[in-house]
N, C-alpha and C positions, 0 to 999 in steps of 0.2 A: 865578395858577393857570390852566393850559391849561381851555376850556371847553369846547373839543370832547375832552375827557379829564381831567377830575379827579381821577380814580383813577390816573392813569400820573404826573402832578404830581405827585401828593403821594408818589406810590412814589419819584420819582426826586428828591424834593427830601428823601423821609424816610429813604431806605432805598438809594439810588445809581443809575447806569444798571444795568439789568440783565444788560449786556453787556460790564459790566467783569470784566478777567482776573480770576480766583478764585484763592487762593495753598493753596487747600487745601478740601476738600471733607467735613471735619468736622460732622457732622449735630448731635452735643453740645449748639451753640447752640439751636437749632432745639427738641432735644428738653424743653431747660431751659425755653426760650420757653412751648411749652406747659403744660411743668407748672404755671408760674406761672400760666396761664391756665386752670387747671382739668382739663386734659388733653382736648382736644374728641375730637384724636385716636382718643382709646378711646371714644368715645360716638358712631362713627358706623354710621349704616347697613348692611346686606350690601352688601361693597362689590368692584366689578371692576376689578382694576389695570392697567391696561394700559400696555405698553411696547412699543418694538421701534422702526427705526429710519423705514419710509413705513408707513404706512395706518392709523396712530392715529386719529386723525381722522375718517376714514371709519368705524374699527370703532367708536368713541364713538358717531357718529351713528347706524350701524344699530342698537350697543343700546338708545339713548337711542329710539330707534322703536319696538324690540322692548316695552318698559316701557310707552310710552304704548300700544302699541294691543291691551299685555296687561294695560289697567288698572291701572298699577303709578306713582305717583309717584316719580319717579326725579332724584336731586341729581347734577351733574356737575361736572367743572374737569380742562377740556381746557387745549391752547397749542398754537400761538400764536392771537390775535385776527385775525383780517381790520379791522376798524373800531377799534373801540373796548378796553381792557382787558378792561371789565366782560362781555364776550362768554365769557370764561374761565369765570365760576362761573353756573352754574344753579339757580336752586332752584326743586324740584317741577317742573322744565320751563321756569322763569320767567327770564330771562335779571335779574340782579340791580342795583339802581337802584345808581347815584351813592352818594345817602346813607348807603343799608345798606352798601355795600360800605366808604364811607371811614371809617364806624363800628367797622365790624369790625378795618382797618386801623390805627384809632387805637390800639383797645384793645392791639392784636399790638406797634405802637408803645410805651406804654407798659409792657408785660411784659420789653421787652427791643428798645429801640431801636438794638441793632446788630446787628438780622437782616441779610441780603441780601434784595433786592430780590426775588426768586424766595421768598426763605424767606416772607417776610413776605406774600406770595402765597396761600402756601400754608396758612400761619398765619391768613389774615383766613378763606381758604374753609373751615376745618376748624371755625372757630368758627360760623359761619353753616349749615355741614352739620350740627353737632351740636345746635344748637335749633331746627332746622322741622324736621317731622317729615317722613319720606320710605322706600320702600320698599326703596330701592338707592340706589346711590352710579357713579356710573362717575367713574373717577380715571385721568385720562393725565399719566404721566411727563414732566417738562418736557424732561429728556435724559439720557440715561444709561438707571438704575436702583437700582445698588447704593448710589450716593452720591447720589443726586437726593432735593429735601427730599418729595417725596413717599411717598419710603419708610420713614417712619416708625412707617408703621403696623404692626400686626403682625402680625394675621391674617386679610388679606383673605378673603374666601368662595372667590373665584377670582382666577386673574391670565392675561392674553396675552401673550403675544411675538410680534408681527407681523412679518413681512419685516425680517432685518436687512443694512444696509448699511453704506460709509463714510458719514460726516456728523459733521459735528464731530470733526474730525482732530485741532485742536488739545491739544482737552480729552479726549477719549475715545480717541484712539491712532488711529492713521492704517492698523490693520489688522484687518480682521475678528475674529481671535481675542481682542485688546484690549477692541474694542468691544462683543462676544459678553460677556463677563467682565462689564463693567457691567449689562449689558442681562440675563443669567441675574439679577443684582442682587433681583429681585423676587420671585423664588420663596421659597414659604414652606412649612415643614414641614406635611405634611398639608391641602396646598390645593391643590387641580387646576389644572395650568395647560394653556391651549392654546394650542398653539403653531404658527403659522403654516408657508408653506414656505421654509427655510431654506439656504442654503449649507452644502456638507458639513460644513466644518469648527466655523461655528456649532452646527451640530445636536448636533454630538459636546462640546461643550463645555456649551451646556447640558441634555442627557442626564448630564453628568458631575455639574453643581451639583445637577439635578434628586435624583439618586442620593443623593448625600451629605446632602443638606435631606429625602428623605424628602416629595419634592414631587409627586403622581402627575402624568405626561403624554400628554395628548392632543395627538399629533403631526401631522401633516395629512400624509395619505397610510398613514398608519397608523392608527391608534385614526379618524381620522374622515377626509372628504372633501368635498368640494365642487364640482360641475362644472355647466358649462352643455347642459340635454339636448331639444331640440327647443322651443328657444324656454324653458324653463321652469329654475329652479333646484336642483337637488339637492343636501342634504346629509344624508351617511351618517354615524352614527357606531353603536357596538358594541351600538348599544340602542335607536337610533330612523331613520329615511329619513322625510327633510322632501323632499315636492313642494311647487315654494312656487311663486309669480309671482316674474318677475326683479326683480335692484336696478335701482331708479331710475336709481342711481347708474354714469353711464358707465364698462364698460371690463373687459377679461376678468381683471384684479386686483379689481375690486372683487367677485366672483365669490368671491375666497378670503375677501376682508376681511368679507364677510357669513356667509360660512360659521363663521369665529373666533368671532365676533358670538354665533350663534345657536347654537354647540355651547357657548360658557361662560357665556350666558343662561340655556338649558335646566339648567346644572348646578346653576343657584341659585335658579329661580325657575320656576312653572309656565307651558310655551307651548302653545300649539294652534297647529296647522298656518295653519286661518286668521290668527290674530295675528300670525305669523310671513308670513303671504301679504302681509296689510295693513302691515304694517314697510317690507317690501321695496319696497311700492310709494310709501310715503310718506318716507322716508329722504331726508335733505337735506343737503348741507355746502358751502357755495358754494368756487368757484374749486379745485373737481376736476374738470378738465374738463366746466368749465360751460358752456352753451351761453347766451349774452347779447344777442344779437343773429340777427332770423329773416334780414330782409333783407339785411341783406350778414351773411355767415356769420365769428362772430367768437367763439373759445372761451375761455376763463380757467380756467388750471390754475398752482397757488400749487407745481408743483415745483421742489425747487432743489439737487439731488441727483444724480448719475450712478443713482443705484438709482432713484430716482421719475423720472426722465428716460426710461430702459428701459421701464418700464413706462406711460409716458404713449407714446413712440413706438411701443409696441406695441397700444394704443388706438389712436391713428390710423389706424394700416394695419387696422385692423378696421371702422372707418366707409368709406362709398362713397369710391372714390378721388377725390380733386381736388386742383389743385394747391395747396401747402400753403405757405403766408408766415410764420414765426415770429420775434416780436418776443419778444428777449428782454433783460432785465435781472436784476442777478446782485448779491448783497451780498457786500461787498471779501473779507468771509471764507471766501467757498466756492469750491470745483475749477470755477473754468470751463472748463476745455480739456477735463475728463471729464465733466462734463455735457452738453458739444456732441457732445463722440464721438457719446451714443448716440443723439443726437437727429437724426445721420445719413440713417438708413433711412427717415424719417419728412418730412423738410422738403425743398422746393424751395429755398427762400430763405431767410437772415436778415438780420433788420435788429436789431443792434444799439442799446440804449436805457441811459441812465443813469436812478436813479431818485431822483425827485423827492424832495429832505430827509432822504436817505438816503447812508452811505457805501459808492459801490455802485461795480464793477469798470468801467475807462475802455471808453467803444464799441470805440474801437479796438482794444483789446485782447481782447476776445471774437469782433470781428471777422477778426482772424487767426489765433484759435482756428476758428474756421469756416474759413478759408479753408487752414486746415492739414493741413481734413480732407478738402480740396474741394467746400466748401459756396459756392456764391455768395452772398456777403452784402456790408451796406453797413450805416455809421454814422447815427447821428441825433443831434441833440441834445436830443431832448428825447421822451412818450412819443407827444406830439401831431404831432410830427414824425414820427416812424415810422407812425404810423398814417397818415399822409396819405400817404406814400412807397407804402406796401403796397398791392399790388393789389387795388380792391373787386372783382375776380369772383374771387378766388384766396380758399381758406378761410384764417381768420386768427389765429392763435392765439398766446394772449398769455403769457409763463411764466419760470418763470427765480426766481422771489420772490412770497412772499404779502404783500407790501410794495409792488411793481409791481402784483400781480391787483388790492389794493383802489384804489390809484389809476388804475386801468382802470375799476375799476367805479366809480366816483364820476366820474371826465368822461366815459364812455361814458353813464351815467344822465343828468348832467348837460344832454350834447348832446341826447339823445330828443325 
């Protein structure tokens, strides 16, 4: 058994890699699974579902801020991990040990040892959600929606749809409308959803499922808002205007992803303005354009997306200009020639990285993705390599995989 991961051993020794092809996206198992197990499912929390294709993550973390610092013990199960599995389930706040969680696992083992690795995920956290006690629940979709084991539940309190994009082309269809169709997946009759800013064609599509399920909608830019107004945060919706302090959280996106946050908080639980002030300023989630380094200026952002690319290089052109070095690494199954496009506007340079224990796209071939777009860049072998390559007065930002951020962040800590 792995020691620097126990939980991901036993997943992958009980349950398979998690990244193996699916022949079918049947939840049946899953929902059989639980019933033998009592059905934890129905015995959880008010719970917020969240979906969409970037800024899960970030909108997890704002509510999971909103709850502590509006008194409210709040259970979570985000994806992916930076470190460890066990970074997926929280309970009360409490990131969950080894023991509890391969306990949980056993049991889900036992009920039906041929879940998927994802099912059986989801299975150990629903059973651990339903015996501590806790005020709310924030639940992120592992991918998808409609067919993701998350969705089992039936009637969350609320749901989001954050920014959808391409990502996961394979499994989800390589065109907005397709992937739109999963991702509406979550709505639920008579449960409010808020919904991020969207591509037209998205929008119209889930307006469509929203209609038919009988699901009300809070659209952004309609029913609510979100914008940045002399240094301060605003968000309007039909019934309340939050002046708040800004997100901690770098970047004129995380602007919306706080606002998502805070209008389907507010629909299920009491906020004040203050609470809502002290969220924003305490709000965390490593490697979103995280700043890691004072002296030589060095950022971590886990995008790996043409949609989270666009919006990470429209952060940058928002911080003081300097010339900008970008080391990136990329896993074998994602668009790297569309994620360099839009990281264009944004980079002087790249350097090319494979990543370490990982099946990740050859240097050179992201390197002539860059160079196709006329970016000047150049190969490494390795991420120690790149970083030595790159210029320490140049800012340095490291991206492409949350697979590469945390092996940054463990030899960047390392070196200290």
């Amino acid at each position: 058994m792995n020691p620097a991961d126990p939980v991901k051993a036993f997943l992958d020794e009980t349950f398979g890699d998690e990244f193996a092809p699916a022949s079918s996206f049947d939840l049946a198992p899953l929902r059989e699974a639980l019933s033998r197990l009592g059905a934890p499912h129905e015995r959880l929390p008010p719970t917020i579902h969240v979906a969409g294709t970037n800024g899960k993550g970030s909108t997890c973390a704002f509510l999971a801020a909103l709850a502590a610092q509006s008194g409210l013990k709040a259970h979570a199960f985000t994806k992916p991990h930076l470190f460890k599995t066990n970074e997926r389930i929280r309970l009360a706040g409490e990131t969950v040990g080894d023991d509890v969680f391969l306990s949980a696992l056993a049991r889900a083992a036992d009920a039906a040892p041929g879940l998927r690795h994802f099912e059986a995920q989801v299975a150990a956290a629903f059973i651990l959600f339903s015996e501590a006690p806790a005020d709310l629940l924030i639940l992120e979709t592992g991918m998808g929606g409609r067919d993701d084991a998350t969705n089992v539940i039936a009637q969350p309190a609320a749901t989001i749809i954050t920014p959808i994009g391409i990502d996961h082309a394979a499994v989800l269809g390589g065109a907005i409308p397709e992937i739109t169709a999963h991702k509406a997946g979550v709505l639920k009759p008579n449960t409010p959803a808020v919904i991020g800013r969207q591509p037209r064609e998205a929008a119209a599509i889930i307006e469509a499922r929203a209609h038919a399920c009988a699901a009300p909608l809070r659209r952004f830019g309609q029913e609510w808002d979100a914008y940045g107004r002399n240094g301060r945060l605003v968000v309007q919706t039909e019934t309340r205007l939050f002046d708040l302090d800004p997100p901690a959280l770098i970047g004129p996106h995380q602007i919306e992803n706080a606002g998502a946050a805070i209008v389907a908080y507010d629909l299920v639980a009491p906020l004040t303005d203050d609470a809502a002030s002290a969220a924003m300023r305490s709000a965390f989630i490593p490697a979103r354009l995280q700043r890691i380094r004072a002296t030589r200026e060095i950022w971590l952002d886990g995008a790996h997306n043409a949609h989270a690319a666009r919006a990470l290089a429209y952060a940058l052109r928002v911080l003081p200009r300097r010339k900008t070095t970008v080391i990136v690494g990329m896993l074998a199954r994602k668009d790297a020639d569309a994620f360099i496009a839009e990281l264009v506007a944004a980079a002087d340079h790249i350097i090319a990285t494979p990543i370490a224990g990982q099946a990740s796209i050859a240097p050179d071939e992201l390197v002539q993705a860059a160079r196709r777009r006329g970016l000047s860049a150049a190969a490494s072998n390795s991420l120690a390599d790149a970083l030595a390559q790159a210029d320490p007065d140049s800012r340095t930002l490291i991206t492409g995989s949350l697979a590469l951020a945390a092996e940054a962040s463990r030899a960047l800590e390392a070196a200290h």
